[in-house]
Backbone as a ProteinNet text record, in pm:
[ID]
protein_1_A
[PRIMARY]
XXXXXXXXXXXXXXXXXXXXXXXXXXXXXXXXXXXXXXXXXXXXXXXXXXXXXXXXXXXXXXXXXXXXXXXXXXXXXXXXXXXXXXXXXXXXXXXXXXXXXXXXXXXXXXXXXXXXXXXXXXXXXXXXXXXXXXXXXXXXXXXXXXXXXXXXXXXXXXXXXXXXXXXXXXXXXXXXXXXX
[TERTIARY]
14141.3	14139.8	14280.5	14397.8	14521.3	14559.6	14476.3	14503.6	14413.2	14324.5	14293.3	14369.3	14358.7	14487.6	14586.7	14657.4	14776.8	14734.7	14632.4	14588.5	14566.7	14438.5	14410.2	14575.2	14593.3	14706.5	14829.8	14875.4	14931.6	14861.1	14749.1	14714	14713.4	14649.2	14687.4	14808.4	14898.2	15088.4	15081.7	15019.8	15034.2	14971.3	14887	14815.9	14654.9	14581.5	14449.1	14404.7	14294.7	14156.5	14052.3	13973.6	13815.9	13765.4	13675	13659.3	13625.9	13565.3	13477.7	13580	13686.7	13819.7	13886.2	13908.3	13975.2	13896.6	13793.3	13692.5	13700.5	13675.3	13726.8	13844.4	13934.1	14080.8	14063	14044.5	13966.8	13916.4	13812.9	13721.1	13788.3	13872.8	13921.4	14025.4	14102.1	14255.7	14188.3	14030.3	14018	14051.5	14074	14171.5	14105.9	13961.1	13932.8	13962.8	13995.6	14053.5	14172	14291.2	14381.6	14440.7	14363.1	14373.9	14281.2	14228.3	14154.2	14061.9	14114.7	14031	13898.6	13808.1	13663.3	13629.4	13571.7	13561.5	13487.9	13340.4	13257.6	13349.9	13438.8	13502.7	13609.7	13584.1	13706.6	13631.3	13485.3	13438.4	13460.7	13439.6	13436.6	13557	13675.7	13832.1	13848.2	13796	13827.8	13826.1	13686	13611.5	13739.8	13750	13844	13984	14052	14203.8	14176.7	14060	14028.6	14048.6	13931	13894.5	14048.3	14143.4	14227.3	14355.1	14377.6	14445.7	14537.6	14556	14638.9	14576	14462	14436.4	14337.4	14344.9	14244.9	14174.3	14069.4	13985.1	14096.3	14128.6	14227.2	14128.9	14019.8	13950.4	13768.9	13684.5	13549.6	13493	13473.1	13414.7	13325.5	13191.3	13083.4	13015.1	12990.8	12941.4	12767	12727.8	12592.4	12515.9	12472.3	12416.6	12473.9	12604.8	12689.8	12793.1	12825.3	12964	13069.8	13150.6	13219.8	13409.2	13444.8	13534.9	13646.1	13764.6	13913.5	13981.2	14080.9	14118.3	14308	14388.5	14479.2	14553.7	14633.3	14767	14822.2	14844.1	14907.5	15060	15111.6	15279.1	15222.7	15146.1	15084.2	15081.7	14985.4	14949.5	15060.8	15135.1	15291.8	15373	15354.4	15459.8	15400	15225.5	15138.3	15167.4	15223.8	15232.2	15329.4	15439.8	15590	15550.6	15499.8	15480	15448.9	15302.5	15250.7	15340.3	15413.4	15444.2	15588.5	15673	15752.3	15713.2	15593.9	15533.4	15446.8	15406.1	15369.3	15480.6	15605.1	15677.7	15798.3	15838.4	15837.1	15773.4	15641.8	15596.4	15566.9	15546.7	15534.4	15459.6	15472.2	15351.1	15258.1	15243.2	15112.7	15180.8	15053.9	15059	15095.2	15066.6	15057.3	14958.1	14920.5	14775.8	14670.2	14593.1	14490.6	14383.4	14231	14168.8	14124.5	14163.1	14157.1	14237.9	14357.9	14407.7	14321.3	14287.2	14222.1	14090.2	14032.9	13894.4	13930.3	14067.9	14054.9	14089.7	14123.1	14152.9	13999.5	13904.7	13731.6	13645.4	13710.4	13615.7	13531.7	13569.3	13492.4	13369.5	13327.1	13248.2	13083.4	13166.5	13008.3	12961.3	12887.9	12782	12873.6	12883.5	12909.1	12921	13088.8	13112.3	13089.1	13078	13034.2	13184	13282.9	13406.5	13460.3	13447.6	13489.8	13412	13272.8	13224.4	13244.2	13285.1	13328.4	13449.2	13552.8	13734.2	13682.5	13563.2	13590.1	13473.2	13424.1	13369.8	13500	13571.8	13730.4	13778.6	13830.7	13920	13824	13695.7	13619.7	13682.5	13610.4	13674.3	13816.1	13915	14068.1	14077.4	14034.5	14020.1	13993.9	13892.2	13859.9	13909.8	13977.4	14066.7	14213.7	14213.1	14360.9	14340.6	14187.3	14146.1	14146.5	14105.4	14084.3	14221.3	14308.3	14435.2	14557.5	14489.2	14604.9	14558.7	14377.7	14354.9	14363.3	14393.8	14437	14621.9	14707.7	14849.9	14826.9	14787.8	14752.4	14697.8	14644.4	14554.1	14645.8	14761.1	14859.8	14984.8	15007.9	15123.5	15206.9	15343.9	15464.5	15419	15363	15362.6	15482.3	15528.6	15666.5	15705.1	15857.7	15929.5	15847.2	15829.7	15769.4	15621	15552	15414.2	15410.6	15481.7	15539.3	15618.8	15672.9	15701.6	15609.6	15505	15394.8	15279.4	15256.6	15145.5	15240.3	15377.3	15456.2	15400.7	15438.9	15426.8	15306.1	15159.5	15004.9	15013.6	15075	15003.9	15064.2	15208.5	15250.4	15186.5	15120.1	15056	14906.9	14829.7	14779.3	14776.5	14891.8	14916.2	14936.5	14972.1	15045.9	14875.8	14765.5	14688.9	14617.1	14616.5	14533.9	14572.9	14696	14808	14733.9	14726.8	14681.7	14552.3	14461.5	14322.3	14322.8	14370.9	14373.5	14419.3	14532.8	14580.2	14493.3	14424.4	14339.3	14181.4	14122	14037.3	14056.3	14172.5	14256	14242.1	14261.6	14320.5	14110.5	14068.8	13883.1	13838	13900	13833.2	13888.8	14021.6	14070.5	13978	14000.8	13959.3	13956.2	13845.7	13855.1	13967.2	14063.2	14186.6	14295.8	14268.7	14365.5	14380	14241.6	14222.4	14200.9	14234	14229.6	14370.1
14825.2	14752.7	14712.4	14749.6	14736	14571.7	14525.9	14366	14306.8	14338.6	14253.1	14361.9	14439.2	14452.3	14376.3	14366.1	14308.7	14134	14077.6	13960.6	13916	14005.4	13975.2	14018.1	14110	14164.4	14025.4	14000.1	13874.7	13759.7	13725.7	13599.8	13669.1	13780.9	13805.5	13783.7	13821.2	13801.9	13649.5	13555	13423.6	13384.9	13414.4	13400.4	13451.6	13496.6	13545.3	13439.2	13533.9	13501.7	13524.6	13456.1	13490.2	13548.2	13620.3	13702.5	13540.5	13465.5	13328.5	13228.2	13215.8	13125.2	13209.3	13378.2	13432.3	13406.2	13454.2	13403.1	13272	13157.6	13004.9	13040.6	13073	13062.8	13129.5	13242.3	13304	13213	13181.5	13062.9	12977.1	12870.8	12753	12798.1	12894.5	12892.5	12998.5	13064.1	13091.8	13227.2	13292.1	13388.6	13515.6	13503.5	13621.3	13612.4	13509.4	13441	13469.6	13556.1	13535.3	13726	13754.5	13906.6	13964.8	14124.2	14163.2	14177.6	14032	13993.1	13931	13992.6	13922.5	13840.8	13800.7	13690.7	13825.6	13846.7	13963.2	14107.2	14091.6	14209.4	14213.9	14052.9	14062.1	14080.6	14070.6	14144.8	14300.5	14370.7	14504.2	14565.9	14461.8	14502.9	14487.5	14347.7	14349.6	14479.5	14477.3	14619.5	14759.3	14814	14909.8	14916.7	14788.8	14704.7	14764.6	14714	14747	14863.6	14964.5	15083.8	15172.4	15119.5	15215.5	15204.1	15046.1	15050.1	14933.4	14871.1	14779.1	14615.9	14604.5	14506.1	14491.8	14437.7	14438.9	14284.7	14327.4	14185.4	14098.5	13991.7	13889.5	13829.9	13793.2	13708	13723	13652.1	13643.5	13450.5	13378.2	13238.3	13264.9	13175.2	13117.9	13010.6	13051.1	12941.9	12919.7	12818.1	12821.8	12973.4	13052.5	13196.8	13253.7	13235.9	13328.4	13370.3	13467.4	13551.6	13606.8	13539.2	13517	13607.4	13750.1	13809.6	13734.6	13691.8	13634.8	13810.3	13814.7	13967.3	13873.9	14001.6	13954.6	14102.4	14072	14247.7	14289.4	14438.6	14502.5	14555.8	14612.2	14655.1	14777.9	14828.9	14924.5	14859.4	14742.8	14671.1	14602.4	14549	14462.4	14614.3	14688.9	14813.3	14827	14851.5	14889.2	14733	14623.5	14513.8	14530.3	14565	14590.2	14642.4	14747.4	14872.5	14832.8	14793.5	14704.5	14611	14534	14437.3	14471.6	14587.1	14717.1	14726.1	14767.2	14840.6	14745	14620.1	14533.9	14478.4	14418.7	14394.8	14489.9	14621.4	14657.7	14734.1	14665.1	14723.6	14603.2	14655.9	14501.3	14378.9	14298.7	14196.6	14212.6	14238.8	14295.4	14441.5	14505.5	14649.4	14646.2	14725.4	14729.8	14853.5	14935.8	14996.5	14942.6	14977.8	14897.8	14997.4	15000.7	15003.2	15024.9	14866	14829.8	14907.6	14930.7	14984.2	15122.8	15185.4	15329.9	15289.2	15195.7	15174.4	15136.4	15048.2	15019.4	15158.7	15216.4	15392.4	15425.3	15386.6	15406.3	15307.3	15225.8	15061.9	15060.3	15208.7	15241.5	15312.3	15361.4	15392.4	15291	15173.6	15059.2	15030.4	15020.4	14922	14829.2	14806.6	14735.4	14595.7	14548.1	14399.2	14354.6	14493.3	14478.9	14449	14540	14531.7	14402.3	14301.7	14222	14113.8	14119.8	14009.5	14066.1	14190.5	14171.6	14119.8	14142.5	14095.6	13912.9	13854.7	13745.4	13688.5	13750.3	13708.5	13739.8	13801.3	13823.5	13709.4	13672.4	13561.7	13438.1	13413.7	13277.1	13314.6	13363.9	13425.7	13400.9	13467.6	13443.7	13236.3	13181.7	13067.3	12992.4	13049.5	12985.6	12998.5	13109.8	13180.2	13100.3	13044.5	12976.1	12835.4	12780.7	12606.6	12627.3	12737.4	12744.5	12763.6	12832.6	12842	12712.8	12643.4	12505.1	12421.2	12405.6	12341.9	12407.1	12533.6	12578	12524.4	12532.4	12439.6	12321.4	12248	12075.3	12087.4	12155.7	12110.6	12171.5	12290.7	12328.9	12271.7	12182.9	12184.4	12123.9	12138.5	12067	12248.4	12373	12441.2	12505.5	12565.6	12588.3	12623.3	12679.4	12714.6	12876.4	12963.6	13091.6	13071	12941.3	12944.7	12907.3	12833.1	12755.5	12886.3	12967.1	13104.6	13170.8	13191.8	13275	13228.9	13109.3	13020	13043.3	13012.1	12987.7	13160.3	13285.3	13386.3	13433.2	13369.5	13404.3	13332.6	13195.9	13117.2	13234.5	13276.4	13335.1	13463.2	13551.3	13655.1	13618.1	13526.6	13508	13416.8	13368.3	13337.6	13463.5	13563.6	13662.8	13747.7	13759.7	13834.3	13769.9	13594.6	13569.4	13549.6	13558.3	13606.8	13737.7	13856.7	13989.1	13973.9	13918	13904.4	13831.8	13732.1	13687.8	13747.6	13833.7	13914.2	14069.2	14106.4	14226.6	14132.8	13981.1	13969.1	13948.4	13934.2	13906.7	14021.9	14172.5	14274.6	14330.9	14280.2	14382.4	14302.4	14198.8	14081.7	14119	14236.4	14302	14386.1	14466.1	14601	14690.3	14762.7	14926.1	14978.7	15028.9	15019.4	15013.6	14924.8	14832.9	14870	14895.4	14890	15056.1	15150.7	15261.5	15320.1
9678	9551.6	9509.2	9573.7	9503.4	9523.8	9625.8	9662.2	9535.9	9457.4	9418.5	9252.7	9258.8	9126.3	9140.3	9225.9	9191.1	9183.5	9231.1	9199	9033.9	8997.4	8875.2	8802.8	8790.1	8684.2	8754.6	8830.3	8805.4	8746.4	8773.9	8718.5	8585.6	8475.5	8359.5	8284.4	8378.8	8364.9	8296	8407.6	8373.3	8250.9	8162.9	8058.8	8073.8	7950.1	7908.5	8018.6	8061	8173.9	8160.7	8162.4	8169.1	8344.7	8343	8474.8	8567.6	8515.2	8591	8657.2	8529.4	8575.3	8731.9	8711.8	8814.3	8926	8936.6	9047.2	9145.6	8995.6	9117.7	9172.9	9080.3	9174.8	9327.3	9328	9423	9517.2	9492.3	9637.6	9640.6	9492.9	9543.9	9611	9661.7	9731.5	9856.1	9880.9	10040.1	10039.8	9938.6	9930.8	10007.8	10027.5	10097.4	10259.7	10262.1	10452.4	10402.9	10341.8	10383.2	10293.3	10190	10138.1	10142.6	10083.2	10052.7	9996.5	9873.6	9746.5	9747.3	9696.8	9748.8	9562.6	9613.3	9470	9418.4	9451.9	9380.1	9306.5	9382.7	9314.9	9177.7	9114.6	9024.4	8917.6	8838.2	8762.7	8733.9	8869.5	8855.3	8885.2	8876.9	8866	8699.9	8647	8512.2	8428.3	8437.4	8367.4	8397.1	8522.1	8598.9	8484.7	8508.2	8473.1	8290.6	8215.3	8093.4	8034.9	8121.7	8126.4	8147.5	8235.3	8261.7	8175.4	8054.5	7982.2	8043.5	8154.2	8233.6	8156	8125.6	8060.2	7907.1	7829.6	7743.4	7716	7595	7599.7	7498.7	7493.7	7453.2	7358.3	7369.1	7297.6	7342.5	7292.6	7342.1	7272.8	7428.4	7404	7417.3	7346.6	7373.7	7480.4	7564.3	7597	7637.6	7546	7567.9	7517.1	7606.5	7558.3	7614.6	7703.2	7723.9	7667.5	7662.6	7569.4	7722.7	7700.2	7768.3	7748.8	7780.5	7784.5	7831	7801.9	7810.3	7844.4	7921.6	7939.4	7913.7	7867.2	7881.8	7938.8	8016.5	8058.6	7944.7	7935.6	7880.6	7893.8	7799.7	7852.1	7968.9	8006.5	8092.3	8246.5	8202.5	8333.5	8373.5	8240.5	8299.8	8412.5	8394.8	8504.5	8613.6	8581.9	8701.2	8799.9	8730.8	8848.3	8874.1	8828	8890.8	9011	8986.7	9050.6	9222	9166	9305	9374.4	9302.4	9371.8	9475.7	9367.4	9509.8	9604.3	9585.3	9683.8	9800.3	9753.3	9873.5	9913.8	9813	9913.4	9984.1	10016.8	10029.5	10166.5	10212.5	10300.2	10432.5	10539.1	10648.8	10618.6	10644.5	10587.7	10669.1	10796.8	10893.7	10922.7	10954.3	11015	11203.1	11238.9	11384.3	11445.6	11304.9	11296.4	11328.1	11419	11426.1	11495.2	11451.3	11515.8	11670.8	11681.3	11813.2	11899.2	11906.7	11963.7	12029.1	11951.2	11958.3	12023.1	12020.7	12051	12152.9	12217.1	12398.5	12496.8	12447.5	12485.6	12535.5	12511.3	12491.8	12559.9	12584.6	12598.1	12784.9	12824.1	12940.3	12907.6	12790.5	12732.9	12719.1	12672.3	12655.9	12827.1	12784.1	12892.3	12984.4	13074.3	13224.6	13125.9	13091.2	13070.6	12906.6	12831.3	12700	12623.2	12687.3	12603.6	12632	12764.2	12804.9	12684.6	12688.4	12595.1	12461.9	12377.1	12274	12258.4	12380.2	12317.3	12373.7	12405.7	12441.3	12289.2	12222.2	12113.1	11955.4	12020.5	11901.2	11926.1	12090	12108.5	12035.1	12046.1	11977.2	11807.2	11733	11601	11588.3	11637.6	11622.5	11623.8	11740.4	11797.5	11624.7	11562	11453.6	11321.8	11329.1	11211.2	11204.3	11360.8	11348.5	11331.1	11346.4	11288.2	11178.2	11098.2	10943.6	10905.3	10955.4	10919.6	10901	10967.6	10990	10923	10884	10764.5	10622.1	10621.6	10509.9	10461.5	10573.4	10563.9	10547.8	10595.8	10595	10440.4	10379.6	10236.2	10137.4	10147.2	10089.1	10092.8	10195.5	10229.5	10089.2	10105.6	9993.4	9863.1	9924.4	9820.6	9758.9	9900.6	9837.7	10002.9	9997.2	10134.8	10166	10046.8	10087.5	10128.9	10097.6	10126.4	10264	10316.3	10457.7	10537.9	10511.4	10590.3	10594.9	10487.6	10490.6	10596.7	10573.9	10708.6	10829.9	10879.8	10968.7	11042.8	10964.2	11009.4	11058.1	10949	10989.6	11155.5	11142.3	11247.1	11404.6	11386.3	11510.9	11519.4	11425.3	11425.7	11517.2	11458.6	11516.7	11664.8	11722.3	11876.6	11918.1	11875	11931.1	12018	11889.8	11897.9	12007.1	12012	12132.3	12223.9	12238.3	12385	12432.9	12345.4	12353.6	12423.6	12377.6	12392	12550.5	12553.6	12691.9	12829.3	12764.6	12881.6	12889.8	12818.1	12791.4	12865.3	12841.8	12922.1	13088.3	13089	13223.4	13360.1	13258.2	13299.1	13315.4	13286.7	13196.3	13347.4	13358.9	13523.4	13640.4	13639.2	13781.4	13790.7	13923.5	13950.8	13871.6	13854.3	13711.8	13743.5	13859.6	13837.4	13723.1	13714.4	13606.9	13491.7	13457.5	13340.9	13244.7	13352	13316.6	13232.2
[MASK]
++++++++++++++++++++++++++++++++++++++++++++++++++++++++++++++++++++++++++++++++++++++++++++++++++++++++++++++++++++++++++++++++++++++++++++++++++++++++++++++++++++++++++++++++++++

C-alpha cells in the first residue's frame, strides 16, 4: 500500500480530492502498468489516510444522489509524504529480488518443456509490456527530462529481461546438462 500512499497523499499535497477525480488520474496515466497503484484501491486508501489522521474530509459535493467526500492532507500526512518519498527515493528504482530467480533453481521440477513454455509465455508478455511501454512515451512525450529518464530506464530494464529470457530459452533447448 505505500505506492499508492504516497500517490494519493501527493496528489492531496497538490490540492482537496474527491476519491473519483484520484481514480481517473489513475486509469488516465496507466498507472497500474507502471506502480503498484490499482485504481480499486484508492477508495480504501482514502478511508485508511482519514482514519489514520494523514488526511481529512475538506469538503462534501453533491452530485445528483451522490454525496461525494473531497479529502484534503494533513500537517501529519504532509511528513508521512516526506517520509515516503526518502524512502522511495532513496531505494533502487528496480530490485534484483525476484522470484524468478528462486523458481529457476526448481524449474526441473514441472513437467517435460513446461518451464520452457512458461519463460516463452513471459518473453510474449514482456514483448507486450515493451509495445505498451513505447506507446505510453509516444503519448507522454515533451513531459519532462525525469519522465524521459524514467521511460529511458523502464525501456532498458525491460531489454535487459528479454535478453535474460532468450538466453534462459536458449540454454532449456541444450542438453539437461546445461541447464542444471
Amino acid at each position: 500500500m505505500s505506492s499508492t500512499r504516497l500517490l494519493v497523499l501527493g496528489l492531496l499535497h497538490e490540492g482537496p480530492r474527491h476519491g473519483y477525480e484520484i481514480n481517473q488520474l489513475v486509469t488516465a496515466g496507466a498507472l497500474e502498468q507502471w506502480t503498484d497503484v490499482k485504481p480499486g484501491s484508492i477508495y480504501h486508501a482514502l478511508a485508511k489516510l482519514e482514519h489514520e489522521g494523514l488526511a481529512q474530509t475538506h469538503a462534501e459535493e453533491r452530485t445528483g444522489d451522490r454525496l461525494r467526500r473531497v479529502y484534503a492532507i494533513t500537517a501529519e500526512g504532509r511528513r508521512t509524504l516526506h517520509d515516503l518519498l526518502r524512502k522511495a527515493l532513496a531505494a533502487p528504482p528496480h530490485s534484483t529480488r525476484s522470484d524468478f530467480a528462486l523458481a529457476l533453481r526448481w524449474h526441473t521440477l514441472l513437467e517435460s518443456g513446461e518451464a520452457r513454455d512458461l519463460i516463452a509465455a513471459s518473453a510474449r508478455e514482456l514483448a507486450a509490456r515493451s509495445t505498451a511501454l513505447a506507446a505510453g512515451r509516444e503519448a507522454k512525450a515533451g513531459l519532462s527530462p525525469l519522465a524521459d529518464a524514467l521511460f529511458g530506464n523502464a525501456e532498458a530494464h525491460l531489454a535487459a529481461d528479454a535478453k535474460l529470457l532468450g538466453d534462459l530459452q536458449r540454454l532449456l533447448d541444450a542438453p539437461a546438462a546445461t541447464t542444471e
